[in-house]
KOLTOR-943768 format. One line per field, with one value per atom (N, C-alpha, C, O): residue in one letter; atom name; x, y, z. Coordinates in steps of 0.02 Angstrom, whole numbers, padded with zeros to 5 digits, always signed. Example, Ala and Ser with C-alpha at 12.3 -4.5 7.8 and 13.67 -1.06 7.14 Angstrom:
# residues 2
aa = (a,a,a,a,s,s,s,s)
at = (N,CA,C,O,N,CA,C,O)
c1 = (+00660,+00615,+00660,+00712,+00642,+00684,+00645,+00670)
c2 = (-00284,-00225,-00165,-00166,-00112,-00053,+00002,+00057)
c3 = (+00390,+00390,+00390,+00423,+00354,+00357,+00394,+00402)
***
This chain:
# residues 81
aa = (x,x,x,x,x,x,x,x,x,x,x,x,x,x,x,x,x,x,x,x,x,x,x,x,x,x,x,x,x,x,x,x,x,x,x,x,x,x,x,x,x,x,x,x,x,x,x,x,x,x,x,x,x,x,x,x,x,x,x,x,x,x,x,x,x,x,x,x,x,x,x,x,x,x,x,x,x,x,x,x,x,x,x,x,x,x,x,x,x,x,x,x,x,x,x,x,x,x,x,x,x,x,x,x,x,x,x,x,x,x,x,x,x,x,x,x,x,x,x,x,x,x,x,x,x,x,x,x,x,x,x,x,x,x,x,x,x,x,x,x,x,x,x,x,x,x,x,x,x,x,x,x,x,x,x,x,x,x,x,x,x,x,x,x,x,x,x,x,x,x,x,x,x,x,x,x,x,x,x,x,x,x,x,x,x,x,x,x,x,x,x,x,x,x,x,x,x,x,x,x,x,x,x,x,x,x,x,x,x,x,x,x,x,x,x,x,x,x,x,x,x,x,x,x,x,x,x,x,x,x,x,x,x,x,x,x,x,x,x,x,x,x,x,x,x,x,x,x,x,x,x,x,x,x,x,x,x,x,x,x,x,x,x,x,x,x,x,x,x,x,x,x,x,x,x,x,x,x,x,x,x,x,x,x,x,x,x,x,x,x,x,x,x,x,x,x,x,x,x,x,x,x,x,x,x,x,x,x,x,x,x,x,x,x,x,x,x,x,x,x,x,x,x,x)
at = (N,CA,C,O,N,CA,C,O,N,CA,C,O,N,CA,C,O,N,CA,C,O,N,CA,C,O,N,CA,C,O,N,CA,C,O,N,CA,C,O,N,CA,C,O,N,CA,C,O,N,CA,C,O,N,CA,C,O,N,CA,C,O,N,CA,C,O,N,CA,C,O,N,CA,C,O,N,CA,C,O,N,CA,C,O,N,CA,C,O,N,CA,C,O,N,CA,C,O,N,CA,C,O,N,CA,C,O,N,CA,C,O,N,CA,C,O,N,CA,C,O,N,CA,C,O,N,CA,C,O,N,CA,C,O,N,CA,C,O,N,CA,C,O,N,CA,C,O,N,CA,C,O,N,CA,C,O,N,CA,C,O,N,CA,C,O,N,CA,C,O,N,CA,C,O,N,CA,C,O,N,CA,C,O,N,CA,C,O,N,CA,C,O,N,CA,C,O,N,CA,C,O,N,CA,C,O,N,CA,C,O,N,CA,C,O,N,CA,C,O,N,CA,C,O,N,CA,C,O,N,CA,C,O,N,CA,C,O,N,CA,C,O,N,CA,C,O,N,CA,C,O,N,CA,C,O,N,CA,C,O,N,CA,C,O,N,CA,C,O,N,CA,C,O,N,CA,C,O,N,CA,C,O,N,CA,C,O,N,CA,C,O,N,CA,C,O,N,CA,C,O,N,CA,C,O,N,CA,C,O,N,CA,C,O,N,CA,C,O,N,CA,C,O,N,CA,C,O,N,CA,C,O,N,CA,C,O,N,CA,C,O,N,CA,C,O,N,CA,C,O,N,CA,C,O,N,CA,C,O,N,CA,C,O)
c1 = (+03629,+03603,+03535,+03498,+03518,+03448,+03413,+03433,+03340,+03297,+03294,+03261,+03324,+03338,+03394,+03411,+03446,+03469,+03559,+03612,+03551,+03625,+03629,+03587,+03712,+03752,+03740,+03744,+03719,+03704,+03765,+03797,+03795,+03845,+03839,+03883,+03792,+03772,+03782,+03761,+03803,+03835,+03794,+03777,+03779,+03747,+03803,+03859,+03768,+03813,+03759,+03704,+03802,+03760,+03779,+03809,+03769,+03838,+03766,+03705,+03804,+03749,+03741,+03783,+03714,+03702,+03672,+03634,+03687,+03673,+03657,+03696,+03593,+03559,+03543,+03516,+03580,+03563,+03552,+03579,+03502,+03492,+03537,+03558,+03560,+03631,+03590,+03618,+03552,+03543,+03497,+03510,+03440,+03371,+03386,+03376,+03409,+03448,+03453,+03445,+03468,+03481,+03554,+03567,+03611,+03676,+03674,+03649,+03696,+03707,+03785,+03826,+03791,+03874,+03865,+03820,+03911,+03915,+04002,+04048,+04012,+04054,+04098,+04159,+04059,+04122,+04143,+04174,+04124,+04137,+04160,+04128,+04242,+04283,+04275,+04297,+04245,+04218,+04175,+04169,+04133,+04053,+04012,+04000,+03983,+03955,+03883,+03881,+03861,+03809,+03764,+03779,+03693,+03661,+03587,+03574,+03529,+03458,+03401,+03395,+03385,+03325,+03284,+03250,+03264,+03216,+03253,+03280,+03246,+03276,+03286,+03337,+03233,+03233,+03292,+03339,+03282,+03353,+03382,+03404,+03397,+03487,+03503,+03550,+03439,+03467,+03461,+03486,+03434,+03425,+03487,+03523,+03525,+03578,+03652,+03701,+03642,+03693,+03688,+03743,+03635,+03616,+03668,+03718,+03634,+03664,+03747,+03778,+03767,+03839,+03868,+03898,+03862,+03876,+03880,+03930,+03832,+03837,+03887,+03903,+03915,+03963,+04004,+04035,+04026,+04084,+04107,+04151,+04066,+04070,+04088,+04145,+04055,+04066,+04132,+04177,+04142,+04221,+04269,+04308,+04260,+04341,+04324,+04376,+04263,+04273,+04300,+04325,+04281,+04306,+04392,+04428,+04407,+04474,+04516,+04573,+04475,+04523,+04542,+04590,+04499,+04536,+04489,+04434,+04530,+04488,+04416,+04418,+04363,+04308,+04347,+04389,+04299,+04314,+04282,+04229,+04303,+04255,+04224,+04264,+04164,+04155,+04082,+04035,+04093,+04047,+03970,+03935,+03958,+03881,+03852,+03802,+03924,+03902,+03842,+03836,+03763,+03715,+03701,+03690,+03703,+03668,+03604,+03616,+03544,+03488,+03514,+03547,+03489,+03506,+03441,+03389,+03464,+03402,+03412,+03462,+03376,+03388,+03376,+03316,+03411,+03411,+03345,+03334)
c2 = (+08587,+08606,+08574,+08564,+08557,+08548,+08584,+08642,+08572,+08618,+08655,+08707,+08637,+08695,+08723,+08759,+08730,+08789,+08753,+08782,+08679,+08664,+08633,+08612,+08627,+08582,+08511,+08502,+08447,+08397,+08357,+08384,+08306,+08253,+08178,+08134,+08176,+08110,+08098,+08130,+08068,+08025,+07964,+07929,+07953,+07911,+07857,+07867,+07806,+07769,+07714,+07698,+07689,+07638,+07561,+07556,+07516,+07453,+07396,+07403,+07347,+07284,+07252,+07276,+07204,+07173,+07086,+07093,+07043,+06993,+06937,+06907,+06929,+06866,+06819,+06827,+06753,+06684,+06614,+06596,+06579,+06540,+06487,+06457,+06462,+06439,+06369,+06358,+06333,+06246,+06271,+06261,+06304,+06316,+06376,+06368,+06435,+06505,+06536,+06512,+06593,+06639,+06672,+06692,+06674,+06695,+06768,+06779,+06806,+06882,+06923,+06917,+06957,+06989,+07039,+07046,+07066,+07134,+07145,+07166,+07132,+07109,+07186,+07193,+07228,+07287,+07305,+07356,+07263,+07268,+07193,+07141,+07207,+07146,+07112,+07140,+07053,+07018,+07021,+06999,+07061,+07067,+07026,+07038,+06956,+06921,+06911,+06916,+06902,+06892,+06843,+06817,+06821,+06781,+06779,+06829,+06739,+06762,+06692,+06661,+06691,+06648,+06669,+06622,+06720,+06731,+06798,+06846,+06790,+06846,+06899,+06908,+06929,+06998,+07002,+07042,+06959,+06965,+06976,+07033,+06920,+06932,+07008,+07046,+07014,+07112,+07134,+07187,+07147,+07200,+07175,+07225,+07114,+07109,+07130,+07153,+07115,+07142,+07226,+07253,+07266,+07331,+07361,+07395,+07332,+07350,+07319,+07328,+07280,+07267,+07327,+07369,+07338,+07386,+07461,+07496,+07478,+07535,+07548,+07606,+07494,+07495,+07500,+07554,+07447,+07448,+07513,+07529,+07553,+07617,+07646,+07668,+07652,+07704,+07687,+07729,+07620,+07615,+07658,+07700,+07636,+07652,+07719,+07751,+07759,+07841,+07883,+07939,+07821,+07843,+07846,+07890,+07790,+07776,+07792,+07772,+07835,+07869,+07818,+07824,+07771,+07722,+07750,+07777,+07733,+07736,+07705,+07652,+07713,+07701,+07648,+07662,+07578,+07548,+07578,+07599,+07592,+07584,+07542,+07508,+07537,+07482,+07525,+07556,+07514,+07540,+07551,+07595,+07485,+07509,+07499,+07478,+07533,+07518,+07565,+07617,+07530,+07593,+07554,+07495,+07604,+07577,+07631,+07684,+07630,+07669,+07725,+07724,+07762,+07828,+07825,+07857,+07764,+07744,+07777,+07762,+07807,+07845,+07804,+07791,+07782,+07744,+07760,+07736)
c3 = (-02494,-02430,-02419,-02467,-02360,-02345,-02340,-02348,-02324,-02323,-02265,-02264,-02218,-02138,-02158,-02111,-02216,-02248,-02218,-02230,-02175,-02165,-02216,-02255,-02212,-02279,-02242,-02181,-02305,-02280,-02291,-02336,-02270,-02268,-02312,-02312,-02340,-02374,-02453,-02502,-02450,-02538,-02550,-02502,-02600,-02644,-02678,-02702,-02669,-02710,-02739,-02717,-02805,-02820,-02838,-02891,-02814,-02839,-02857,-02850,-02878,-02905,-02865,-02827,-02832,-02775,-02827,-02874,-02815,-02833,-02784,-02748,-02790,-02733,-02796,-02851,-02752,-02772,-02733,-02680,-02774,-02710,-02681,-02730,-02629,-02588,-02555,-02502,-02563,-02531,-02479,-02420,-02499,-02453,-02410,-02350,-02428,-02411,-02477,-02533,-02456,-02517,-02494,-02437,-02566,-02549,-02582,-02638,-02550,-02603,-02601,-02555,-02650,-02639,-02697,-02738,-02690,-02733,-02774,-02738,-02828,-02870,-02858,-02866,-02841,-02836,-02761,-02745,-02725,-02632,-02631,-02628,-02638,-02631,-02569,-02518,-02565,-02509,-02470,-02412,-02514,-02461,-02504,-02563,-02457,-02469,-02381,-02320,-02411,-02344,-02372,-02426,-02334,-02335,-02319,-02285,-02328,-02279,-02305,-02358,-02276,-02291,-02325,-02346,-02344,-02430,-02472,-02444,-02528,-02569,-02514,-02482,-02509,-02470,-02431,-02433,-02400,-02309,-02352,-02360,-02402,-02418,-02442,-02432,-02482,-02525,-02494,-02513,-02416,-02355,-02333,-02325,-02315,-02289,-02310,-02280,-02369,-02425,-02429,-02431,-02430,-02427,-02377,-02389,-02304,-02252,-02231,-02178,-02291,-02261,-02299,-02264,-02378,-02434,-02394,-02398,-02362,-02335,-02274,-02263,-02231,-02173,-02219,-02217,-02284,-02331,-02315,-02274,-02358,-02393,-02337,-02336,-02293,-02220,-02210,-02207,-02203,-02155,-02206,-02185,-02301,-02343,-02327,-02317,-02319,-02304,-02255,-02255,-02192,-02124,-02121,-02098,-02149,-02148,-02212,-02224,-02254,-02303,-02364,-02402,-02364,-02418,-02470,-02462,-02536,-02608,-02610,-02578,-02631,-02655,-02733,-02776,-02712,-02786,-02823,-02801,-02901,-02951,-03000,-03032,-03014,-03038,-03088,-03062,-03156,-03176,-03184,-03209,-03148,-03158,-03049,-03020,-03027,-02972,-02959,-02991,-02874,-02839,-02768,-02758,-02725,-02671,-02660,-02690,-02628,-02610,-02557,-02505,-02587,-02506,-02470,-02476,-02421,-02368,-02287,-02253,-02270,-02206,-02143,-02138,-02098,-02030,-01992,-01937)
***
């Protein structure tokens, strides 16, 4: 529960995120989110970009009832909008 005493809705997750550099860009993807790959012009973008694709991931397999991969040393941040 939160602290105004409602039940809160939010899950934690945590997955690896891997940024590398791609021919004057930075490439990033996450080995347990089959085909999330994104991109950015300095480290940062890409792990903020990759962050924010990882979290739609997650939202959509929940929305739509699909399995959560597992992957063992998966995390994403419980970052608030």
């Amino acid at each position: 529960m939160s602290s105004s005493g409602q039940a809160s809705n939010s899950l934690g997750f945590k997955v690896n995120i891997i940024v590398e550099p791609d021919e004057g860009s930075f490439h990033a993807y996450c080995p347990a989110l089959r085909g999330l790959h994104t991109c950015g012009d300095t480290k940062e973008e890409a792990l903020d970009n990759a962050v924010a694709a990882a979290m739609a991931y997650l939202q959509s397999l929940i929305k739509h009832g699909d399995p959560i991969p597992y992957y063992p040393s998966a995390t994403i941040p419980n970052r608030q909008p």
